[in-house]
VEXZAKE-381472 format. One record per residue: residue in three letters; x, y, z of N, C-alpha, C, O in turn. Coordinates in nm, 2 decimals, m for minus. Example, Ala and Ser with C-alpha at 12.3 -4.5 7.8 and 13.67 -1.06 7.14 Angstrom:
ATOM/resn/nxx/nyy/nzz/caxx/cayy/cazz/cxx/cyy/czz/oxx/oyy/ozz
ATOM/ALA/1.32/m0.57/0.78/1.23/m0.45/0.78/1.32/m0.33/0.78/1.42/m0.33/0.85 .
ATOM/SER/1.28/m0.22/0.71/1.37/m0.11/0.71/1.29/0.00/0.79/1.34/0.11/0.80 .
***
This chain:
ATOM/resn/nxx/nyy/nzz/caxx/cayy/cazz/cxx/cyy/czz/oxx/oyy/ozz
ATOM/UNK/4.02/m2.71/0.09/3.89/m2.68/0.01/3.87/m2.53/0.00/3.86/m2.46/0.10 .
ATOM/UNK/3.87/m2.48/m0.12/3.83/m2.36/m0.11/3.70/m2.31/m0.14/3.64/m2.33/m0.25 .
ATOM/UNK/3.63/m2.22/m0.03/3.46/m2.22/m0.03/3.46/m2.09/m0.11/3.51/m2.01/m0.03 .
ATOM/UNK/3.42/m2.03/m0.23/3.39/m1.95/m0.29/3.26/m1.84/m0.24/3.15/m1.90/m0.24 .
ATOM/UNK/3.26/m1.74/m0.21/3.15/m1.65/m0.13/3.09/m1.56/m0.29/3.15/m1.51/m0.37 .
ATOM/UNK/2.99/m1.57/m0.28/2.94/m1.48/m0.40/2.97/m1.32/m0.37/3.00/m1.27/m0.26 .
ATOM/UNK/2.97/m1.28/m0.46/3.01/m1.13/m0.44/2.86/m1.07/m0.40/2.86/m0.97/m0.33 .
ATOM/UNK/2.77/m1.10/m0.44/2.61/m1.04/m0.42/2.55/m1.10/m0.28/2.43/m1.11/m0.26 .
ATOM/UNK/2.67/m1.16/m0.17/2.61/m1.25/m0.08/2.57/m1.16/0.00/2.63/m1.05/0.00 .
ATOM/UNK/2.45/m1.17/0.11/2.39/m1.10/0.20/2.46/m1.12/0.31/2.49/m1.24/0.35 .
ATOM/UNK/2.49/m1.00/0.38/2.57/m0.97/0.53/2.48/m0.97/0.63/2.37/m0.91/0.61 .
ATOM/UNK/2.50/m1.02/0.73/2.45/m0.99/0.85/2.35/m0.86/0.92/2.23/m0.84/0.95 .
ATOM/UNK/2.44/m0.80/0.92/2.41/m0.66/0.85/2.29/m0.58/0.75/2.21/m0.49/0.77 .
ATOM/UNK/2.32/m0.66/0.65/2.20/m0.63/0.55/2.05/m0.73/0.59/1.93/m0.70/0.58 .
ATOM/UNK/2.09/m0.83/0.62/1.96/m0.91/0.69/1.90/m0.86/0.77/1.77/m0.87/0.76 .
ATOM/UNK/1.97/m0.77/0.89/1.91/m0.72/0.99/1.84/m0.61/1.01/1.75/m0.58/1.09 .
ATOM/UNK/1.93/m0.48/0.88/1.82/m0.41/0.79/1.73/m0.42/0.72/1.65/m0.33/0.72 .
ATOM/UNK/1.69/m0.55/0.64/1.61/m0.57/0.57/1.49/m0.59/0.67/1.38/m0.54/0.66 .
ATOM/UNK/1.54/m0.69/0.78/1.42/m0.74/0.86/1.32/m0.61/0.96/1.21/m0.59/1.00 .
ATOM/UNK/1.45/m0.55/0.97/1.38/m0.43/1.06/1.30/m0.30/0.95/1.21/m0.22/0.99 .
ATOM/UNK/1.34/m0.30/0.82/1.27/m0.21/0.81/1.13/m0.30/0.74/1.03/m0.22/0.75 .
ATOM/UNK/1.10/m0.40/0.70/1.01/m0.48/0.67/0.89/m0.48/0.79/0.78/m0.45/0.78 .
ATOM/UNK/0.98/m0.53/0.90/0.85/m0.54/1.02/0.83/m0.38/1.07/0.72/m0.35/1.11 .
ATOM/UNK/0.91/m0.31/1.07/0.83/m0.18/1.10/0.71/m0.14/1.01/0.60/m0.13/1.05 .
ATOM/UNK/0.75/m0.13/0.88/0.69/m0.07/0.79/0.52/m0.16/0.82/0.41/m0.10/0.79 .
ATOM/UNK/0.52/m0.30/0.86/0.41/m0.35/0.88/0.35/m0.33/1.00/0.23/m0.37/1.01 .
ATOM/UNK/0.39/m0.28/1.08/0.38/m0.25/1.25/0.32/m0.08/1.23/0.26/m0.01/1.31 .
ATOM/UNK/0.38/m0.06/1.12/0.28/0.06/1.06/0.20/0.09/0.97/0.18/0.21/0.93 .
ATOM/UNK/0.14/m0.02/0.95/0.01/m0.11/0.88/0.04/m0.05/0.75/m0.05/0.00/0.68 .
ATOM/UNK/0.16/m0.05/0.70/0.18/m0.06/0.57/0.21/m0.19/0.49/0.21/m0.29/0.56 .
ATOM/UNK/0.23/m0.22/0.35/0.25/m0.31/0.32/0.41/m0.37/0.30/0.50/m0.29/0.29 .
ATOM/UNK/0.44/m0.49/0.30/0.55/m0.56/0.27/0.66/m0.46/0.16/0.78/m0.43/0.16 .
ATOM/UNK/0.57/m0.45/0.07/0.60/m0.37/m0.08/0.71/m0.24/0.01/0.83/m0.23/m0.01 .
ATOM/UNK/0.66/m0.18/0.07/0.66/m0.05/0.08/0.82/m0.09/0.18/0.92/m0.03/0.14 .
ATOM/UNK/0.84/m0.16/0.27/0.97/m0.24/0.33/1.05/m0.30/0.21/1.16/m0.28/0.26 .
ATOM/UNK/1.08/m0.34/0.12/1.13/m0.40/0.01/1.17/m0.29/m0.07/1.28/m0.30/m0.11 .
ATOM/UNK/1.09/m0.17/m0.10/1.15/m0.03/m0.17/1.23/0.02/m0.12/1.33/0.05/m0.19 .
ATOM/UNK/1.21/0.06/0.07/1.25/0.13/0.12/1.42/0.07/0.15/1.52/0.14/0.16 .
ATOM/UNK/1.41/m0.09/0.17/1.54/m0.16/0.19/1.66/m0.15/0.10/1.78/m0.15/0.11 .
ATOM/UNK/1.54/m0.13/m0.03/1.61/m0.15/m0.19/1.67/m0.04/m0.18/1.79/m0.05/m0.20 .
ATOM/UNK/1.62/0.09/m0.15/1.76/0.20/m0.14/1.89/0.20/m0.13/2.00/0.22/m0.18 .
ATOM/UNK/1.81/0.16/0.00/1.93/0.16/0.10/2.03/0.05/0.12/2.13/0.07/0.19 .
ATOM/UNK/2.01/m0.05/0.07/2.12/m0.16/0.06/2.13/m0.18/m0.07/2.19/m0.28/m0.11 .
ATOM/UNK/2.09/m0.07/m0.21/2.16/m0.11/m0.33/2.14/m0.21/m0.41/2.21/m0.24/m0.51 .
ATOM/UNK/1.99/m0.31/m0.34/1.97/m0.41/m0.43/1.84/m0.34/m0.46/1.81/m0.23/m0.43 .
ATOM/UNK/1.75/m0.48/m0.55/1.63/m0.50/m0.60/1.56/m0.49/m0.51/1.58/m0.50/m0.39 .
ATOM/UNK/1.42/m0.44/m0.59/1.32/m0.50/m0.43/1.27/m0.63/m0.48/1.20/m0.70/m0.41 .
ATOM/UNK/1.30/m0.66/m0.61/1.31/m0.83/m0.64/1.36/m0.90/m0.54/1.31/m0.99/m0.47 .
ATOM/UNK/1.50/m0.82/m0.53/1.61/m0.92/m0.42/1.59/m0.91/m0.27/1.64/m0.99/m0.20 .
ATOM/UNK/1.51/m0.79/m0.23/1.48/m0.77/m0.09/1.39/m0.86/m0.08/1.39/m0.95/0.01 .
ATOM/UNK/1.27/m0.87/m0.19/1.16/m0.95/m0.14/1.20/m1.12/m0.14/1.19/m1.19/m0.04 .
ATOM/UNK/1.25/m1.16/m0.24/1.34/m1.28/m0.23/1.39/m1.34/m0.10/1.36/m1.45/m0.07 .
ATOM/UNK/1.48/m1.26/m0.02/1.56/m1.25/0.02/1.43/m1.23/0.16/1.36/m1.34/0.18 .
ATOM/UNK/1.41/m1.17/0.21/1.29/m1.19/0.32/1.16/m1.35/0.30/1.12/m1.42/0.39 .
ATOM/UNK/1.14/m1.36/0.21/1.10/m1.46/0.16/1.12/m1.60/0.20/1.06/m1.69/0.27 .
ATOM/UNK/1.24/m1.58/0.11/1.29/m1.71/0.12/1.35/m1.73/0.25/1.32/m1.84/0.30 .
ATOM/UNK/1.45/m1.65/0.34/1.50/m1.66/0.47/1.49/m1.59/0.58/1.53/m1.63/0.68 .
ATOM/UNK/1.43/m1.47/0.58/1.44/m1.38/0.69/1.30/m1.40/0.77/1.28/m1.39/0.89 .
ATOM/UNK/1.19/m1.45/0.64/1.03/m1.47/0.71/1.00/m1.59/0.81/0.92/m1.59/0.90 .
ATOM/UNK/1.06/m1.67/0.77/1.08/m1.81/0.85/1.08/m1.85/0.94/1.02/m1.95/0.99 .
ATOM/UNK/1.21/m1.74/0.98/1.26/m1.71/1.10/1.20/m1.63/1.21/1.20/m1.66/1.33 .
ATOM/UNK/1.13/m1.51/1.15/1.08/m1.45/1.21/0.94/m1.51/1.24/0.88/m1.49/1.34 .
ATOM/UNK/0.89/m1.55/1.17/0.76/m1.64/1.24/0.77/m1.73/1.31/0.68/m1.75/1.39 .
ATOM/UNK/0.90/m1.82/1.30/0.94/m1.91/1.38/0.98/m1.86/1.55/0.97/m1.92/1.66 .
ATOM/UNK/1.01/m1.74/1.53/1.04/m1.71/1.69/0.90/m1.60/1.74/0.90/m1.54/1.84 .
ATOM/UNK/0.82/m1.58/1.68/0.72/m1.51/1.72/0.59/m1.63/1.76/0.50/m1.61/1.84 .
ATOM/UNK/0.64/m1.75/1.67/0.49/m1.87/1.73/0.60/m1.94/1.85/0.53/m1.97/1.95 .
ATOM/UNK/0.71/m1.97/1.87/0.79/m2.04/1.96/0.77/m1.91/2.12/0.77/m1.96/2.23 .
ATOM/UNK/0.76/m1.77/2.11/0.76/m1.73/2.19/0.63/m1.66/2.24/0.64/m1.59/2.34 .
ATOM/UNK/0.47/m1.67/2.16/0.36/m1.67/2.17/0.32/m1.74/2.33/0.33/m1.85/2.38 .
ATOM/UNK/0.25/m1.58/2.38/0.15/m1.64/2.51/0.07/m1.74/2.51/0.05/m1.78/2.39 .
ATOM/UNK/0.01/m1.81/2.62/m0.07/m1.90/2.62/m0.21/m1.81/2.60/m0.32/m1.86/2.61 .
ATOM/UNK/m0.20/m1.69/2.59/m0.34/m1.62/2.59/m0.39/m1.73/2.45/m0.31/m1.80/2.38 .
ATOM/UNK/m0.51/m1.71/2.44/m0.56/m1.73/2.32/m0.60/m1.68/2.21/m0.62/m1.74/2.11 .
ATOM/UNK/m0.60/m1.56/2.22/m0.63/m1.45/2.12/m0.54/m1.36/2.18/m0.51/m1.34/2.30 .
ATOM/UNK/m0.50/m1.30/2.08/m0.42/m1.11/2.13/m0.51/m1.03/2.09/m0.56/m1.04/1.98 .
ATOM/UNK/m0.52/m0.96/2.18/m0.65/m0.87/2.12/m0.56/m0.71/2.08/m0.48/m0.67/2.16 .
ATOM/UNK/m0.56/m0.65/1.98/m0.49/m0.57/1.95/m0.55/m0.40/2.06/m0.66/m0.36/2.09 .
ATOM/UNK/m0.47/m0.35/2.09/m0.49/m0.20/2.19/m0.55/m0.07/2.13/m0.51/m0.02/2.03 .
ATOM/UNK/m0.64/m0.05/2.19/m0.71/0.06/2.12/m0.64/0.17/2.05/m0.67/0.25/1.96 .
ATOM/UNK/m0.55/0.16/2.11/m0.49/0.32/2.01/m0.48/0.25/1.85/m0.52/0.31/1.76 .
ATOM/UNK/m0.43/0.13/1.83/m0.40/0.08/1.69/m0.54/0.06/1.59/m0.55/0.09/1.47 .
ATOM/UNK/m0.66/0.01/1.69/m0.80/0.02/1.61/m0.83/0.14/1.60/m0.89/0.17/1.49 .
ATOM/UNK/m0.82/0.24/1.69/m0.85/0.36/1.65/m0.74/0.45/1.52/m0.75/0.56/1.46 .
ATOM/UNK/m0.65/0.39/1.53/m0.54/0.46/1.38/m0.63/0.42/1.31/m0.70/0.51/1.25 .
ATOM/UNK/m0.67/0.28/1.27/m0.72/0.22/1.17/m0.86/0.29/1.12/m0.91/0.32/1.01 .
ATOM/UNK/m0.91/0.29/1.27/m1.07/0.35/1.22/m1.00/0.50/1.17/m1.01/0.51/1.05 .
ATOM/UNK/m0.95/0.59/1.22/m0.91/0.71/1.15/m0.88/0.72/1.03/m0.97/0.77/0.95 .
ATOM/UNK/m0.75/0.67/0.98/m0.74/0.63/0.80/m0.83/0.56/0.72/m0.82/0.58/0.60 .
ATOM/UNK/m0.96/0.46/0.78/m1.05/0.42/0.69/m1.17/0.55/0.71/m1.26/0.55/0.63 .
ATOM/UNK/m1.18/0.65/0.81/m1.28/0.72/0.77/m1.18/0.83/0.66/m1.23/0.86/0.55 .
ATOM/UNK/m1.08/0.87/0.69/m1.02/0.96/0.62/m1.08/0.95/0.48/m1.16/1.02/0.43 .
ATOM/UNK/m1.01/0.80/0.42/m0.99/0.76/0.32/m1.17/0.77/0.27/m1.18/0.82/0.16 .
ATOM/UNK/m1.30/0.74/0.33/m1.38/0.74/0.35/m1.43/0.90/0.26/m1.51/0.93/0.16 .
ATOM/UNK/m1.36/0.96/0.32/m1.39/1.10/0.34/m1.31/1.16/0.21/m1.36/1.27/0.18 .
ATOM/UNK/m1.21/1.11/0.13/m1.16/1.20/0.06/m1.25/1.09/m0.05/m1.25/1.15/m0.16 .
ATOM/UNK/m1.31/0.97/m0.05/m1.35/0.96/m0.18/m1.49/0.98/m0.19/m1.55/0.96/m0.30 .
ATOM/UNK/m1.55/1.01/m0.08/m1.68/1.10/m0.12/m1.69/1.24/m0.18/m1.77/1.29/m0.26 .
ATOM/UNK/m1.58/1.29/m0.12/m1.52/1.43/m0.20/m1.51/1.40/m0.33/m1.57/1.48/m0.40 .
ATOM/UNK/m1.44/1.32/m0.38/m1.41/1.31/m0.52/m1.54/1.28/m0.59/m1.58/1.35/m0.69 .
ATOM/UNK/m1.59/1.18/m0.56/m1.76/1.16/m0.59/m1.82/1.28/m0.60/m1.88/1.32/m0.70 .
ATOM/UNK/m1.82/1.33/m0.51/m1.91/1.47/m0.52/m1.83/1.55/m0.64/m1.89/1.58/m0.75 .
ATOM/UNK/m1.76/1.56/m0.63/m1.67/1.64/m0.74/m1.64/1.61/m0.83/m1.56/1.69/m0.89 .
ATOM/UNK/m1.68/1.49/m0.90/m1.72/1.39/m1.05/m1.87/1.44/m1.05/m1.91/1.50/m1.15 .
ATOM/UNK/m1.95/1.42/m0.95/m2.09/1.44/m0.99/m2.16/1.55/m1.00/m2.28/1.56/m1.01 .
ATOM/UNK/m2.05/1.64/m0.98/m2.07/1.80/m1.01/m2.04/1.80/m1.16/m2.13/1.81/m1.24 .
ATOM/UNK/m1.92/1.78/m1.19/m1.89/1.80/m1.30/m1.97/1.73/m1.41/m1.99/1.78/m1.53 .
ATOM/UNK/m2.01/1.63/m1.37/m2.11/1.54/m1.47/m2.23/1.64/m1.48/m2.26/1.69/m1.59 .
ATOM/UNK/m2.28/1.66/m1.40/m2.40/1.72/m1.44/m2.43/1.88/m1.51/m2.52/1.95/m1.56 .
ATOM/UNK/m2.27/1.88/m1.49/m2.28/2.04/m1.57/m2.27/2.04/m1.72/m2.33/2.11/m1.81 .
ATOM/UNK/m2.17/1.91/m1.74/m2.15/1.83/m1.85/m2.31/1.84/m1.96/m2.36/1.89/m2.06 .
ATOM/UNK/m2.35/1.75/m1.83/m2.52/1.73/m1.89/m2.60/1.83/m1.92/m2.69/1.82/m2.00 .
ATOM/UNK/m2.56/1.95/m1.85/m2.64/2.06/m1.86/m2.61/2.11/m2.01/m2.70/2.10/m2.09 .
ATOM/UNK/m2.52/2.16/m2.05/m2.42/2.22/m2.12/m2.45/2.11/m2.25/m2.45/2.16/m2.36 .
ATOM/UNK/m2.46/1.96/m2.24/m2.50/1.89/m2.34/m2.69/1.88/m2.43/m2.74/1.86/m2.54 .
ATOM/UNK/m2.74/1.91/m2.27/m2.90/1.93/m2.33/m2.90/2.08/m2.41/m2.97/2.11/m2.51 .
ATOM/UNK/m2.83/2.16/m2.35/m2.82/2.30/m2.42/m2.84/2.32/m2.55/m2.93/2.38/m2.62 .
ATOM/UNK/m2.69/2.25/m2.56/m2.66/2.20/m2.76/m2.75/2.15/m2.81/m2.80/2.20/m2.91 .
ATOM/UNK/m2.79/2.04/m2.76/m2.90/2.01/m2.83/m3.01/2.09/m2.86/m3.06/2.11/m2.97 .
ATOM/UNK/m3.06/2.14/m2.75/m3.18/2.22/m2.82/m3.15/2.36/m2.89/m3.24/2.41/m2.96 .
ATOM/UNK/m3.04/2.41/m2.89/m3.01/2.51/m2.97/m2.95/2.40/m3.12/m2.95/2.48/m3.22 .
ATOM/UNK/m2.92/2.30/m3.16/m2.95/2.25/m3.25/m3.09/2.23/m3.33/m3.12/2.26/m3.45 .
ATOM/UNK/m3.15/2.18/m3.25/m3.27/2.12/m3.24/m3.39/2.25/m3.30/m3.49/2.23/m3.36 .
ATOM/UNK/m3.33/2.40/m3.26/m3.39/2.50/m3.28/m3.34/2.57/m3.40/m3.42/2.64/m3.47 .
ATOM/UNK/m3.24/2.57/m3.42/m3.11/2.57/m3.54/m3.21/2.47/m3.64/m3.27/2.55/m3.72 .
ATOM/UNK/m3.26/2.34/m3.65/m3.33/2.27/m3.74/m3.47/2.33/m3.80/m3.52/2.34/m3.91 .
ATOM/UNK/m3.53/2.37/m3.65/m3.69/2.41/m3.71/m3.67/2.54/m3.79/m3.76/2.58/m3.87 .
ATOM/UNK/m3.52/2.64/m3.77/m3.54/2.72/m3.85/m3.49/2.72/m3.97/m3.50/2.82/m4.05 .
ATOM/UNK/m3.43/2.58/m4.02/m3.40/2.55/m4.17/m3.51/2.50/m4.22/m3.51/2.51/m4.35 .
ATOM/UNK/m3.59/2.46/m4.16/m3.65/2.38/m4.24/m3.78/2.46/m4.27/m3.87/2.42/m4.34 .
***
């Protein structure tokens, strides 16, 4: 019998990169997306085909041995250094888009200023035609 191997078949290899850069990139509270680009480089496929390909076989697995090897604790409570990254990037983020607010709402009102202007130099432009 002869078993025919696809030429696009996934290696060992490439599984084990895919998985590792997937769960890091989430262990660095980034998203899935951002492991699937970074894999797509580097192994020369899609991130169609990384995501596929974690998807359909590498996720499975890896949940399957993370609930088979789960403490009896009942909750994991996550370590403060990780809530405090989190609290840091949500004030950051916090912080740069009140900046931007502020710096739309500067701009708006100069806008406004500079619009009632025209107007009344129109408005005074009329009373002297008429």
């Amino acid at each position: 019998m002869n078993v025919k191997i696809r030429k696009d078949s996934w290696s060992v290899e490439e599984d084990n990169l895919l998985k590792e850069l997937v769960l890091k990139k989430i262990e660095q509270g980034h998203t899935q997306i951002s492991g699937f680009e970074e894999a797509s480089i580097l192994l020369g496929r899609s991130k169609q085909a990384c995501a596929f390909r974690w998807n359909k076989n590498l996720r499975p697995i890896v949940l399957q041995r993370k609930t088979s090897v789960k403490p009896t604790v009942a909750k994991e409570v996550p370590d403060s250094s990780t809530l405090q990254n989190h609290l840091q990037l949500a004030m950051e983020s916090y912080d740069e888009m009140r900046q931007s607010y502020d710096e739309i709402a500067n701009a708006y009102n100069l806008l406004k200023r500079d619009y009632e202007q025209l107007v009344n130099w129109v408005k005074q432009g009329i009373t002297h035609i008429e």
